[in-house]
C-alpha positions in Angstrom: -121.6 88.0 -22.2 -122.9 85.2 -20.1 -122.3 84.3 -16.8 -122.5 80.8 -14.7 -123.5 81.3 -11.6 -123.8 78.3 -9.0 -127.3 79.7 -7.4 -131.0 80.6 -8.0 -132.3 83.7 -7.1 -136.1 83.6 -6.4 -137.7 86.4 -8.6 -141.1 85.2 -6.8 -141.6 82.4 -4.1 -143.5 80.4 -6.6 -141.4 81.1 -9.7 -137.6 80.8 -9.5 -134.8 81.8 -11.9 -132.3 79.7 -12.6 -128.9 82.2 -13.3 -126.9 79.1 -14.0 -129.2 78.5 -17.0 -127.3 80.2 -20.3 -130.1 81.4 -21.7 -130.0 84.2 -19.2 -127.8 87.0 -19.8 -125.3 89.4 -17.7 -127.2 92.3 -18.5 -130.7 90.2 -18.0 -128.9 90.2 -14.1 -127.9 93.7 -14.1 -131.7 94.6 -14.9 -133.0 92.6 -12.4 -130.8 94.3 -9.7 -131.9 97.7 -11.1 -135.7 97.3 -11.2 -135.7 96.1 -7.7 -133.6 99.4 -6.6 -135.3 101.6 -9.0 -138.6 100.5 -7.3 -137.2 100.6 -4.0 -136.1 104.4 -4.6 -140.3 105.2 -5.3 -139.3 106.0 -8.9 -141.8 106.2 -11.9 -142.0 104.4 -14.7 -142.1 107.4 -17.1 -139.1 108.5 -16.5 -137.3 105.9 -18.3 -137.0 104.2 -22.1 -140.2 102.9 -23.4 -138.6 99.5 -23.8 -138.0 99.2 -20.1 -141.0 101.6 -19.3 -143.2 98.5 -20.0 -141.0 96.4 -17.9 -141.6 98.7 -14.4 -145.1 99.2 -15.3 -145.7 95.6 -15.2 -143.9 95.7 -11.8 -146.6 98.3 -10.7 -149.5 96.2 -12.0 -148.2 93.2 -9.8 -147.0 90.3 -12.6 -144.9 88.2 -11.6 -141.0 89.5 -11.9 -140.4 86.2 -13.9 -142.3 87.4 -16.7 -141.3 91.1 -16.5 -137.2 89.9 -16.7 -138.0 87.3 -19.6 -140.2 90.3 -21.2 -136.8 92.7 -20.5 -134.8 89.8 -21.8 -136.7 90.0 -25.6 -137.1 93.9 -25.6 -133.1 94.0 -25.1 -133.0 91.6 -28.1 -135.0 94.2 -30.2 -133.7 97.8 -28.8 -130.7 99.2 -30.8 -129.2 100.5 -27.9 -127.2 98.5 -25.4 -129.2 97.5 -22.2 -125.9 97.4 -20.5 -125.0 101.4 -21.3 -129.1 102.4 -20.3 -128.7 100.5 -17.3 -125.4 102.3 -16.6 -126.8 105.7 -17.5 -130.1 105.2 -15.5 -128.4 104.1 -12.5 -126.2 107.8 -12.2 -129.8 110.1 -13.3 -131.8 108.4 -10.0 -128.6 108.1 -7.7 -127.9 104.5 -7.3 -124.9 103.1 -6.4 -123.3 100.9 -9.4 -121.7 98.4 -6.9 -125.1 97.5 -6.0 -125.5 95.8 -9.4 -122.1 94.5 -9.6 -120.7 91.2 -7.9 -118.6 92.9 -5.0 -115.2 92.2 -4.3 -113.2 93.0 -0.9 -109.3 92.8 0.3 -109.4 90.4 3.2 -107.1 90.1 6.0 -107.4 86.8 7.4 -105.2 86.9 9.9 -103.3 85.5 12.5 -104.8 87.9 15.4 -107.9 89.6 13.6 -109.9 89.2 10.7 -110.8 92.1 8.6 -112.3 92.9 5.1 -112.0 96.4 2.9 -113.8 97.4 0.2 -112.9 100.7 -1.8 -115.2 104.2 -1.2 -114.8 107.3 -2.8 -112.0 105.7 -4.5 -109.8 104.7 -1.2 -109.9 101.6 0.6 -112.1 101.7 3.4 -112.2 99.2 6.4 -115.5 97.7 6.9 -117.0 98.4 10.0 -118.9 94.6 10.7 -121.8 95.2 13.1 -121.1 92.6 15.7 -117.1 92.9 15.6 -116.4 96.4 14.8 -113.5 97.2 12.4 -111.4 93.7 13.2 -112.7 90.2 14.4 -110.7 88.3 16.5 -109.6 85.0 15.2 -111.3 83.1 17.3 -113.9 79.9 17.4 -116.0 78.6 20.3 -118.3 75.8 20.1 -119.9 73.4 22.1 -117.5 70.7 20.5 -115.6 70.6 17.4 -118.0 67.7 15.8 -120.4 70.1 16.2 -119.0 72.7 13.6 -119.4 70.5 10.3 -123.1 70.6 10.9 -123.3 74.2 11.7 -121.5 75.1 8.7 -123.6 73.0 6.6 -127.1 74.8 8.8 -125.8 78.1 7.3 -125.1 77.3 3.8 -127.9 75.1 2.6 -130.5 78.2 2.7 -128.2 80.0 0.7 -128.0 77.4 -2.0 -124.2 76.3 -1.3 -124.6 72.8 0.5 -124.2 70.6 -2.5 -120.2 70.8 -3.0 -119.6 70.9 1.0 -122.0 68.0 1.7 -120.5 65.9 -0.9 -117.0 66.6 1.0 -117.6 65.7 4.3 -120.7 62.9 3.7 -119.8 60.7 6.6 -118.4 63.3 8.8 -121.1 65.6 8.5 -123.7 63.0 9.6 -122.1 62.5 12.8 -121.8 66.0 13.6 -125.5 66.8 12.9 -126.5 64.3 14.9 -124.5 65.2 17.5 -126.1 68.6 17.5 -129.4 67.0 18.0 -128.0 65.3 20.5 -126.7 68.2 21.9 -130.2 70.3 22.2 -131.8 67.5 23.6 -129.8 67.4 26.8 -130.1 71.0 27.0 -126.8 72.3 24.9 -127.0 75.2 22.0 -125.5 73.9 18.5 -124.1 77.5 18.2 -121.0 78.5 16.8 -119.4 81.9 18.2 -116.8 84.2 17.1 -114.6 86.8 18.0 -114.5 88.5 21.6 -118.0 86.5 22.0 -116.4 83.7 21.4 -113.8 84.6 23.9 -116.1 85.5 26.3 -117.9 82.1 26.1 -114.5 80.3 26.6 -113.8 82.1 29.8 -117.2 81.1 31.3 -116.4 78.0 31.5 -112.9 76.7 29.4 -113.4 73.6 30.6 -116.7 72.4 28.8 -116.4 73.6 25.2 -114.0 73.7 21.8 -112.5 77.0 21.8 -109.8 78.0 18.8 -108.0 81.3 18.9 -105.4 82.2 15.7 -106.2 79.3 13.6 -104.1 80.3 10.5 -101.1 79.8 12.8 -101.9 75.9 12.5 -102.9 75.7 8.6 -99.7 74.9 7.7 -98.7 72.0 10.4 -97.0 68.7 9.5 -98.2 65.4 9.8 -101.9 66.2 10.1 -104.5 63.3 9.2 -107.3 64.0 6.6 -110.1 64.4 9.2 -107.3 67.0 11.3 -107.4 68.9 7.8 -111.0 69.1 6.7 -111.3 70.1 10.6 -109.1 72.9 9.7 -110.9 73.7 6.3 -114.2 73.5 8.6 -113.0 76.0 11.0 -111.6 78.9 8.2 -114.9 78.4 6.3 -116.7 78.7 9.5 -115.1 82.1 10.2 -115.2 83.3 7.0 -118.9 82.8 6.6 -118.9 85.0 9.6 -117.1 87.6 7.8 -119.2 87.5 4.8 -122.5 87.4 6.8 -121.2 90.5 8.7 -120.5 92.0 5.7 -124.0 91.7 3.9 -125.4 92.9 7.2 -122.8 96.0 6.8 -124.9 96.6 3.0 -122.1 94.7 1.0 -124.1 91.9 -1.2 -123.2 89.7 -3.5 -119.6 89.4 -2.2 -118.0 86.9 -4.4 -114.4 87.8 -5.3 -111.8 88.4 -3.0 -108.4 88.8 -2.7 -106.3 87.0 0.4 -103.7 88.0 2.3 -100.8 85.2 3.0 -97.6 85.5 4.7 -94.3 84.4 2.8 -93.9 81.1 4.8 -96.9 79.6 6.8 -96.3 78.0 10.0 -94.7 74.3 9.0 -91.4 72.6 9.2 -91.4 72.0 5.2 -92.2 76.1 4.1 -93.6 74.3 0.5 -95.6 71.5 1.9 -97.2 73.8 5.2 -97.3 76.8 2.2 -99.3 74.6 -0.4 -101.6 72.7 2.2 -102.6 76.3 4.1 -103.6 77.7 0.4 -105.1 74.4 -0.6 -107.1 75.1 2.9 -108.1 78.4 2.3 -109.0 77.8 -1.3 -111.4 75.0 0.0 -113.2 77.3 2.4 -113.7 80.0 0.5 -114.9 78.1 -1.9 -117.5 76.7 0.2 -118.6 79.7 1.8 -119.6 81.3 -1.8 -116.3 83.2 -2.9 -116.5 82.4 -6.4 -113.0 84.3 -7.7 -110.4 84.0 -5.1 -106.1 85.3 -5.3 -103.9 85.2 -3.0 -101.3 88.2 -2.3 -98.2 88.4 0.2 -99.4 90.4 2.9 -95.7 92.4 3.3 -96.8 93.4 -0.4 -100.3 94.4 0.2 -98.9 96.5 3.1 -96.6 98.1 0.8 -99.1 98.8 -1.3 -101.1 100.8 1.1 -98.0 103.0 1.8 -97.1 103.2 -1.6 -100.5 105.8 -1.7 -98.6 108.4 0.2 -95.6 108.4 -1.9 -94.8 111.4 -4.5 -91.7 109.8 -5.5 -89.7 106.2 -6.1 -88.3 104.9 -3.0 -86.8 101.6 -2.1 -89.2 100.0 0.9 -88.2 97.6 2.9 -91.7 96.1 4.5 -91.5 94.3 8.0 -94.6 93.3 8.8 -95.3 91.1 12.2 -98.3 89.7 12.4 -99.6 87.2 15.0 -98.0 84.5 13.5 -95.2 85.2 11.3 -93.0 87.6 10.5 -92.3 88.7 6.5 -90.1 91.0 5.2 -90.1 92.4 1.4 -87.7 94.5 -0.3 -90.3 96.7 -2.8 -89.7 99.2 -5.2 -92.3 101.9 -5.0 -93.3 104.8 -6.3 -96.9 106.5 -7.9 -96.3 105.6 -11.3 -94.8 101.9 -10.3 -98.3 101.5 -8.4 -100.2 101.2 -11.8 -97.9 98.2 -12.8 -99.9 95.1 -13.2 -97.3 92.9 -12.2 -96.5 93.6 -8.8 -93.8 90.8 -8.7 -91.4 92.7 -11.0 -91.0 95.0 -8.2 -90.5 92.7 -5.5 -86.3 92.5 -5.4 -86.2 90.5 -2.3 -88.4 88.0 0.2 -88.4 86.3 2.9 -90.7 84.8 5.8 -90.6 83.1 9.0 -92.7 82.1 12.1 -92.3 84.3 14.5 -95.2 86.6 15.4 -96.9 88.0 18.1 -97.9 84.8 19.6 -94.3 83.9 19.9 -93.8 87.0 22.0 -96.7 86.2 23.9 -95.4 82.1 24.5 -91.6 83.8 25.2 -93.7 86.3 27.9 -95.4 83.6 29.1 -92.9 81.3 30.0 -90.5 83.8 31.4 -92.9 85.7 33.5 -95.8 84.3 34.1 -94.8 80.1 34.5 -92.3 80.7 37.2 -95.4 81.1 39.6 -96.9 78.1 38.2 -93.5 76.4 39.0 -91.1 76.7 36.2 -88.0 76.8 37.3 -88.4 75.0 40.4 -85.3 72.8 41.9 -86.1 69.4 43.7 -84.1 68.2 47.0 -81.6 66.9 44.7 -80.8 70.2 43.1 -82.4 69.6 39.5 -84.4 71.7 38.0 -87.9 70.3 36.8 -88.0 70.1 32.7 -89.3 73.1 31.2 -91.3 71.2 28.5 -94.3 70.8 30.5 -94.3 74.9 30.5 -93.2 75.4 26.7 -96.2 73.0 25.8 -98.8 74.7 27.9 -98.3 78.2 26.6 -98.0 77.2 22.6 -101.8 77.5 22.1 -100.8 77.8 18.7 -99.2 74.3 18.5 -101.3 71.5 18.2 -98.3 68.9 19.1 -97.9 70.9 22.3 -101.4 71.2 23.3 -102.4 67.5 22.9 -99.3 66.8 25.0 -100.1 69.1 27.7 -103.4 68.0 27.6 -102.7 64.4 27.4 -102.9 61.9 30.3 -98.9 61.0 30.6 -98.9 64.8 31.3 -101.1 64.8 34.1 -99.6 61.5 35.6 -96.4 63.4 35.1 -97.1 66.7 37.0 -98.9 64.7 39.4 -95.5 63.0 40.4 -93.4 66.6 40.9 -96.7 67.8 43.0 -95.7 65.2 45.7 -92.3 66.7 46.6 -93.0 69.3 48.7 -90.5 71.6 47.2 -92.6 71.4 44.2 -96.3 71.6 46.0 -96.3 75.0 43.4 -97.1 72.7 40.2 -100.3 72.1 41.4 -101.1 75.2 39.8 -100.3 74.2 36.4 -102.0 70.7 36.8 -105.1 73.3 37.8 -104.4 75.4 34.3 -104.1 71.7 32.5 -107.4 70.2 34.5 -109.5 73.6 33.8 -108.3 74.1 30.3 -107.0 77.4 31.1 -104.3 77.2 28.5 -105.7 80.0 26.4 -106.9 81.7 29.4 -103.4 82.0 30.5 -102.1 83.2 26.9 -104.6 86.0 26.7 -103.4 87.2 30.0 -99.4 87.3 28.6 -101.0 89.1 25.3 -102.4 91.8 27.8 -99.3 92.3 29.2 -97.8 92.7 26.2 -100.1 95.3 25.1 -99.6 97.0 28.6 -95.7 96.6 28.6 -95.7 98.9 24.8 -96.9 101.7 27.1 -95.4 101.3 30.4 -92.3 100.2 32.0 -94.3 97.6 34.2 -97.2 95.6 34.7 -99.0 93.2 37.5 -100.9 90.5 36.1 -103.8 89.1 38.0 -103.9 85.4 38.1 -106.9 85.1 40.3 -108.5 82.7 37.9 -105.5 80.2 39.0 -105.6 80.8 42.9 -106.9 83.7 44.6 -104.6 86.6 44.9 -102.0 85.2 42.5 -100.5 87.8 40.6 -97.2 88.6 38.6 -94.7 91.6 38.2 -93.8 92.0 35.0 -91.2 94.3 33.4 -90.1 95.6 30.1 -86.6 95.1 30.5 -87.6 90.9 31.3 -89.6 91.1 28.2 -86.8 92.5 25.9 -84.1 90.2 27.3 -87.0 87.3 27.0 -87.3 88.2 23.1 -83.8 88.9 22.0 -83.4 85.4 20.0 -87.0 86.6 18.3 -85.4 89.6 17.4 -82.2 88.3 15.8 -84.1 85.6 14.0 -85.8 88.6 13.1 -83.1 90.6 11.6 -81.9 87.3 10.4 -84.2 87.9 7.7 -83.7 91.7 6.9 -80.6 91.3 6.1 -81.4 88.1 4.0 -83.8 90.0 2.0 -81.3 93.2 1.9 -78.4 90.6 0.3 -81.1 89.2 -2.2 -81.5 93.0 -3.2 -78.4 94.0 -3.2 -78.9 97.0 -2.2 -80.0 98.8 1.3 -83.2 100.5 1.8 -84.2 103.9 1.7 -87.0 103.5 4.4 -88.3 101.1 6.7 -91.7 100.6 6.9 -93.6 98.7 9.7 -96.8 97.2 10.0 -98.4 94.2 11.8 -99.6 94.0 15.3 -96.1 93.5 16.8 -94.0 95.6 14.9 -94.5 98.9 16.7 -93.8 97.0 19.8 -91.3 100.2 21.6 -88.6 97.4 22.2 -88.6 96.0 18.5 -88.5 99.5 16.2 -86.2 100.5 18.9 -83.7 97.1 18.0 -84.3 97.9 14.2 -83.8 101.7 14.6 -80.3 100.5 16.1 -79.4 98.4 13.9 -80.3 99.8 10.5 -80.1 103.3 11.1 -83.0 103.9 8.5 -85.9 106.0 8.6 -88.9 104.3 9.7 -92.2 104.8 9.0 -95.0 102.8 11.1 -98.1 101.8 9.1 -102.1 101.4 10.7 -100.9 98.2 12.8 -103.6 96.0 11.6 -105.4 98.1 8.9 -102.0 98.0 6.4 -102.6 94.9 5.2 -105.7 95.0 4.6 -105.8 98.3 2.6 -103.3 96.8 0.5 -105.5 94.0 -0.5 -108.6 95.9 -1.1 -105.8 97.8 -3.7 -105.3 95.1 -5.1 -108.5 93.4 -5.3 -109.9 96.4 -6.9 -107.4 96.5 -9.6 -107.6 92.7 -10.7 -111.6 92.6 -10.2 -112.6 96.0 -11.1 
């Protein structure tokens, strides 16, 4: 069986083997992968067939590994027996992992709050621990400035061999943002890209000098977006998911080349099957890019299903509600052990249906209900009208770009600069302060925080120091859950709607996502479907589900 691969491994710095070339085998790969871990374990030669015992004594006596494969590659040709079984059989007598010599594949959660990928051990999905993020990345991108990520991308792919395909898509755009890294080092600047809490960390430094990006699937889908706005997006997921990969290798996982992708039922967009075909066609592109040679896509209210399906010990009607950071998806599933070997899953889907609402919507709704009246939503001029909420709405969407290049526009400013003059309204001068300081997401992490604290305690204070010195706000539980309750119908808006396409009710209710265990949300659903609930790893569901999956379509 041959195999085309898109990249050269060096067998020797000054003699390189082309993989893509077809007279090279699958099996010729294979060997190669083994004698360099069979050496690597302090092995002998004598211990193994004659036909490859030549091939690691040669290793020993220092010639080149070019002419040991291509000998390996004619003895294979001569032996009787099947290189591919020896290889197989050698690898379990000295202990060597077969996935070492295998492409590796991996579930991965690219998500709306957290990135995450799983790969199966000891025949369960396991989360991988990445060295610099832990078990989950935050979605999140800093950089000095956004030209500036085109040519950092392109910095970390052309040693790898992968330049070729992304050069030739952004040519003109690319140019410009290399230079402007130049540019950049020469006054002084990094040309560093950062993820995660890092990232985060950078942002806060200083928000008001740098390109900071938090939950950029939530944006994937948006209408009306220009080409460059697009490729900017494509540059930003492959930018993170290079990050992923890298972490990855660095957590022992090489050669990771096929994975399987979570996506929720309706990406953010006002057209579901224009936003849902332009977010794949986006994440296809970066993956792509970044090296992932086989990718699928899987609905992530499946893939958690799929993980809770493992417990099961008989067939049970599931219905999934997974709320994610971004949207909310709901699948009616029929599960059960023996239904888990089916290979297709979409015969057992009865019902679907996906909208977004996530946990960034909880965090604008919190935002603007708590935290903006300080800022001076709300206020009411001498002539008894209250001042337009927009300005409010727009600051805390930091997952809208429409809202954020309003709020950060210059009509904005002139605007809020106007209302600052009444003294009734000397408060906005806070939120010109959030608008002139770039304190958008700033603010937004802070409502996210007390979100997190509110699923724990009946109150909160929020510290708004970084606004004006001793600023804080008292938040409740009870504002929060009146603040949510059109979330939460919209919600069970479509529960019911995948319940009717059923036609039947559930026997369980399983929740997953990092909003769903919320106390105020499975106590709305617990009310209103009087069902028993079961409440899945909040942000480890998904993911097990599409290492499930990945392992059964790639294995």
């Amino acid at each position: 069986m041959s195999v085309s691969v898109n990249w050269a491994i060096s067998l020797s710095p000054e003699n390189p083997v082309n993989l893509a070339n077809p007279c090279w085998q699958y099996d010729d790969l294979i060997c190669f992968r083994f004698i360099n871990s069979f050496l690597s374990k302090g092995s002998t030669a004598t211990k193994i067939p004659q036909y490859l015992g030549n091939t690691c004594r040669q290793v020993k006596t220092s010639t080149t590994k070019t002419t040991i494969l291509m000998q390996f590659h004619n003895n294979r040709a001569k032996s009787p027996l099947s290189c591919y079984q020896e290889i197989v059989s050698l690898a379990a007598l000295f202990q060597l992992d077969w996935s070492f010599f295998m492409a590796a594949f991996a579930g991965f959660d690219f998500g709306t709050a957290n990135c995450a990928l799983g790969t199966i051990h000891a025949n369960k999905p396991q989360v991988v621990a990445l060295p610099d993020h832990g078990n989950y990345m935050l979605s999140s991108l800093w950089a000095p400035n956004p030209e500036m990520i085109c040519g950092w991308l392109y910095r970390q792919l052309k040693p790898r061999g992968l330049d070729r395909a992304y050069a030739l898509a952004r040519s003109t755009a690319l140019t410009a943002s290399l230079r402007a890294g130049s540019e950049a080092k020469l006054d002084g600047y990094g040309d560093e890209v950062a993820f995660g809490h890092h990232g985060l960390e950078l942002y806060l430094e200083d928000p008001a000098d740098c390109y900071y990006v938090r939950s950029p699937k939530s944006f994937l889908g948006s209408s009306g977006v220009t080409t460059r706005q697009q490729q900017m997006f494509e540059d930003i997921s492959a930018a993170m998911m290079w990050q992923m990969r890298s972490q990855a290798e660095q957590a022992g996982i090489d050669n990771l080349e096929k994975v399987v992708i979570g996506r929720p039922v309706n990406f953010q967009g006002f057209n579901s099957e224009d936003s849902n075909r332009q977010a794949l066609d986006v994440l296809s592109r970066a993956a792509s890019y970044v090296g992932f040679k086989e990718v699928e896509f899987l609905y992530e209210p499946v893939a958690a299903g799929l993980s809770y399906e493992m417990q099961l010990e008989r067939p049970q009607r599931v219905m999934v509600v997974d709320i994610g950071g971004g949207t909310s998806d709901v699948s009616m599933l029929e599960m059960g052990p023996k239904l888990a070997q089916q290979s297709d899953q979409q015969r057992r889907i009865l019902g679907f249906n996906g909208e977004r609402i996530g946990g960034n919507d909880f965090d604008i709704t919190l935002n603007v209900r708590t935290l903006m009246p300080t800022l001076g939503a709300g206020l009411v001029d001498s002539n008894g009208r209250t001042i337009p909420l927009k300005p409010f709405f727009d600051a805390a969407e930091v997952n809208s770009i429409g809202a954020q290049t309003r709020f950060y526009g210059k009509d904005m400013l002139k605007f809020l600069q106007e209302l600052q003059q009444k003294p009734e309204l000397a408060t906005v001068s806070r939120l010109i302060k959030v608008q002139q300081q770039h304190m958008t997401f700033q603010l937004s992490a802070l409502a996210e925080q007390a979100k997190i604290a509110l699923s724990e305690q009946p109150q909160t204070q929020v510290d708004l120091g970084c606004i004006e010195a001793n600023l804080t706000a008292d938040v409740t539980q009870s504002q929060f859950t009146q603040a949510s309750q059109n979330l939460l119908n919209r919600i069970a808006y479509l529960c019911d709607d995948v319940m009717a396409q059923a036609g039947c009710e559930p026997d369980t209710l399983y929740l997953t996502g990092g909003s769903a265990n919320a106390p105020f949300i499975k106590a709305f659903l617990a009310d209103r479907y009087q069902k028993p609930m079961v409440s899945g790893d909040n942000f480890g569901s998904v993911t097990s589900g599409l290492t499930l999956w990945a392992s059964r379509i790639f294995s």
